[in-house]
N, C-alpha and C positions, 0 to 999 in steps of 0.2 A: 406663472403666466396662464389664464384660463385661454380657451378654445380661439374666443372670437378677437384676441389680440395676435396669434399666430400669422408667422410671414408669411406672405403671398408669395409664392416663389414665384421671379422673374421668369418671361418667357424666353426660352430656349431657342437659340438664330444659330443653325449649323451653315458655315458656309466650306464648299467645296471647293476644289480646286485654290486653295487660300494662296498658293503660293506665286498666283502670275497677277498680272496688272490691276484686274477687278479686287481679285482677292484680298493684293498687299493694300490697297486702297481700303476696303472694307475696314482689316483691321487699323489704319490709321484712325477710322472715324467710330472705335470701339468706345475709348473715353468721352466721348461727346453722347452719346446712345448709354447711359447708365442705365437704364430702364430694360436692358436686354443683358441676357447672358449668353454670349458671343463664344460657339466652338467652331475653328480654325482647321481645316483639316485640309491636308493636301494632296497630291497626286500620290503621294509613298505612303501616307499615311489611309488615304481610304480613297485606293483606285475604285473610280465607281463602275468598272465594267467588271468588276469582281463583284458579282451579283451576291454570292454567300455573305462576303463579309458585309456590304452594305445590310444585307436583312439582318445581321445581326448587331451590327451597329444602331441600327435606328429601334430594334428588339430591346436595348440597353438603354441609349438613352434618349430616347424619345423627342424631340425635337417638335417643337412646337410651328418653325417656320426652316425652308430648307433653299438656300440661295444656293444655286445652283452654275458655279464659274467654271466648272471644271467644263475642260473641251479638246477636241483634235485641232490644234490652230493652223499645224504646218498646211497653208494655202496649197502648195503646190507641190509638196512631197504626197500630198492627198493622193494625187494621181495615181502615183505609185503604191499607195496605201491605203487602198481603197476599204478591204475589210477592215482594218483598224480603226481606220474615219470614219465606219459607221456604226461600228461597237460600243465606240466611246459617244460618239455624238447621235445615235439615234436611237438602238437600242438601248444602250444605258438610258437614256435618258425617260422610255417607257419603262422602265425598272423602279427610277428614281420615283416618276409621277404613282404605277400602282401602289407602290408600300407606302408615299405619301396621302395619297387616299386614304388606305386602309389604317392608316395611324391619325388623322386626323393631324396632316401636319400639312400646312400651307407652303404650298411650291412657285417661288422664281425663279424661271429659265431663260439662260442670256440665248440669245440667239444672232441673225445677221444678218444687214444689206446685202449679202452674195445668194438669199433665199429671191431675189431677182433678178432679172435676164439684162438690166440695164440697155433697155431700148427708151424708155420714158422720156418723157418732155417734159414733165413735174415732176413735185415732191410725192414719192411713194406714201399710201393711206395704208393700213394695217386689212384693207378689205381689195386692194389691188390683188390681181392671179401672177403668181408666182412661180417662175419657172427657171430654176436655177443653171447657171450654166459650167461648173466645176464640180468634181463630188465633195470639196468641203462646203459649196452651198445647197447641191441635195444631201450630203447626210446629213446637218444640221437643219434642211427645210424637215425631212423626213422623223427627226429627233422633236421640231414643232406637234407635228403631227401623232407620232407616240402620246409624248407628253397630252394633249387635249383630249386625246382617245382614253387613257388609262386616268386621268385626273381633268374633266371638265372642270373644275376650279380653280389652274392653276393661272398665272400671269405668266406671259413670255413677252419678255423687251427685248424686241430688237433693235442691234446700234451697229455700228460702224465708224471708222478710220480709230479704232479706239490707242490711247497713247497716255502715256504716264513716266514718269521717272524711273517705277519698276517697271523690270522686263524687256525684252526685245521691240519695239516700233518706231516705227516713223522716224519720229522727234528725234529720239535717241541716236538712231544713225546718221541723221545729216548735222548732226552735233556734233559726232566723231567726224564723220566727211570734211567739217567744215574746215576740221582741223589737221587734216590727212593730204587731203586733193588740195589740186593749184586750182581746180574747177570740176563743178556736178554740171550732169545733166539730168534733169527729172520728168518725166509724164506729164503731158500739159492738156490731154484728153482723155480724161477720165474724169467723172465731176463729182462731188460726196462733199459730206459734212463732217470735219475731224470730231471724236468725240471723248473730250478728258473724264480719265477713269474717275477721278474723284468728283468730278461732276455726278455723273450716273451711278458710284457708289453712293451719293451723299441722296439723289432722286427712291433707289430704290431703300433707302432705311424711313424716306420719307413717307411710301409707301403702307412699307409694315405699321408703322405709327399712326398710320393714320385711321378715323374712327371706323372705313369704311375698305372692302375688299371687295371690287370688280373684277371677277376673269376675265381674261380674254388676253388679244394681242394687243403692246401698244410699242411707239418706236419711240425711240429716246436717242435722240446727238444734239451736240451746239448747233446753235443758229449759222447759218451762211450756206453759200455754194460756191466750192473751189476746186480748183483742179491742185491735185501732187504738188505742181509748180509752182502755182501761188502759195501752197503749206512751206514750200520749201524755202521762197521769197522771205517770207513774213518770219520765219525761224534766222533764219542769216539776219535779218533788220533788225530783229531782239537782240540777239547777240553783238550786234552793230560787225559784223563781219564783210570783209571787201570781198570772197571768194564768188567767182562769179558763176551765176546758174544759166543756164541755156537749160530751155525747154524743147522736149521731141515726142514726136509719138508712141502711141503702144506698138506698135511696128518694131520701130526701132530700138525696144526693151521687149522680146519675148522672153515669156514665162512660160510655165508648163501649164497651169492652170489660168485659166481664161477668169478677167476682171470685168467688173459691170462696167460699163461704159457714162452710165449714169446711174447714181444711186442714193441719191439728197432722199431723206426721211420727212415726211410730214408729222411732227411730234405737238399736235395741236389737240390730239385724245389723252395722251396721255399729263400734259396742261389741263383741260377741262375736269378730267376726272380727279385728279389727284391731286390739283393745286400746285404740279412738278414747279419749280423755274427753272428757263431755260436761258443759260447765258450764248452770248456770240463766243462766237468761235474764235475771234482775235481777242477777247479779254481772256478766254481760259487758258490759251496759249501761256499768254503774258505771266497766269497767274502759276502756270504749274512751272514756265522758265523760271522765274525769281522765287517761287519757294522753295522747290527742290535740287538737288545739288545733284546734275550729272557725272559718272563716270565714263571716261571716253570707251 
């Protein structure tokens, strides 16, 4: 085999955090993305607030592109957990951006609708002021902010009510509820866009593939605006379940960590630029209820 028939080696897609909703998703959509060579790494396998081994990880094998799922997600153990929340989610996260600079590897970082105050009357733009009102949405506003300091090239998607088959959310629990409880109550003032993991995984592969790489912020969820309640309606209706929902206020569900009260994304940049689609938010339900098989 002379020179100029030699393989091109495929480019290199590390993704982090592989093992929660983003990630398991990712890997579903590996066989469809032949054109990449897809390394999976997870919270045990390459904690990225262990600064050494990440340098030396990426010192080995070099990663061409670096999706970035890994995160603090506990909302409201945050509270409690303040240095932890911000290790993993902000400083890690400038770690991640400088050594992807310095290796020339292209960085996307998930980020969140809780990086706003939910006071809005609209759908949040990626150029609205930001002021979060929990520390799992400043240490992740703050993790934004590393990230564009240490790698002006990178993208950061942020999304919200995100839900999948894998993992802890939403879905999953009024699934079990429905089948537990004589009757739920859920949040009926709160307002947001649910966002299926495999959607936004299958957005951000369209991304890298694509001829063209713009940094910056963009926001990515399904289409709609709905409250908990209406998520929770529209879940029971799939299921064709009779359990009955009553709606209450954030009042009358305290948490430790305070929710946006409004937090609908305006994902109309990141359409424009990337040619994303964005489906509604009652078809991705529909499609992640009948393809994936829940455990209670």
């Amino acid at each position: 085999m002379n020179a100029s028939a030699a393989v091109t080696p495929k480019p290199k897609v590390l993704v982090t955090g592989a093992n929660g909703q983003l990630g398991k998703e990712l890997r579903q959509l590996e066989k469809a993305w032949p054109q990449f060579d897809f390394l999976f790494l997870s919270r045990e396998d390459l904690p990225i607030h262990h600064f050494e081994l990440v340098r030396q990880f990426f010192a080995a094998e070099h990663p061409d592109y670096l999706i970035n799922c890994a995160a603090y997600t506990a909302v409201d153990k945050a509270e409690s957990e303040k240095e932890l929340a911000y290790q993993i989610n902000a400083e890690a996260v400038g770690v991640l951006a400088a050594i992807c600079k310095q290796q020339h590897c292209r960085f996307i970082h998930i980020s969140t609708d809780y990086v706003f105050d939910g006071s809005g009357q609209r759908p949040y733009t990626e150029e609205d002021p930001c002021s979060p009102q929990s520390i799992y949405g400043a240490s992740k506003y703050q993790g934004e902010q590393l990230a564009l300091k240490y790698d002006p090239g990178c993208i950061i998607i942020r999304t919200s009510w995100v839900y999948s088959s894998f993992g802890k959310n939403f879905v999953k629990t009024i699934l079990r509820l429905l089948k537990e409880k004589p009757a739920l109550s859920v949040v009926n003032d709160q307002q947001g866009s649910p966002t299926y993991a495999a959607d936004l995984a299958e957005a951000i592969l369209l991304i890298i593939s694509s001829t063209s790489w713009k940094p910056g912020i963009y926001n990515y969820s399904n289409t709609g605006n709905i409250t908990w309640y209406t998520f929770a309606l529209a879940i029971a209706a799939l299921q064709q379940s009779s359990v009955p929902i009553q709606g209450i206020s954030t009042d009358q569900y305290p948490t430790a960590a305070r929710r946006p009260a409004y937090s609908v994304l305006d994902t109309t940049k990141i359409t424009e630029t990337f040619g994303v689609p964005i489906r509604d938010w009652k078809e991705s339900l529909a499609r992640c209820l009948s393809f994936c098989t829940f455990s209670a």
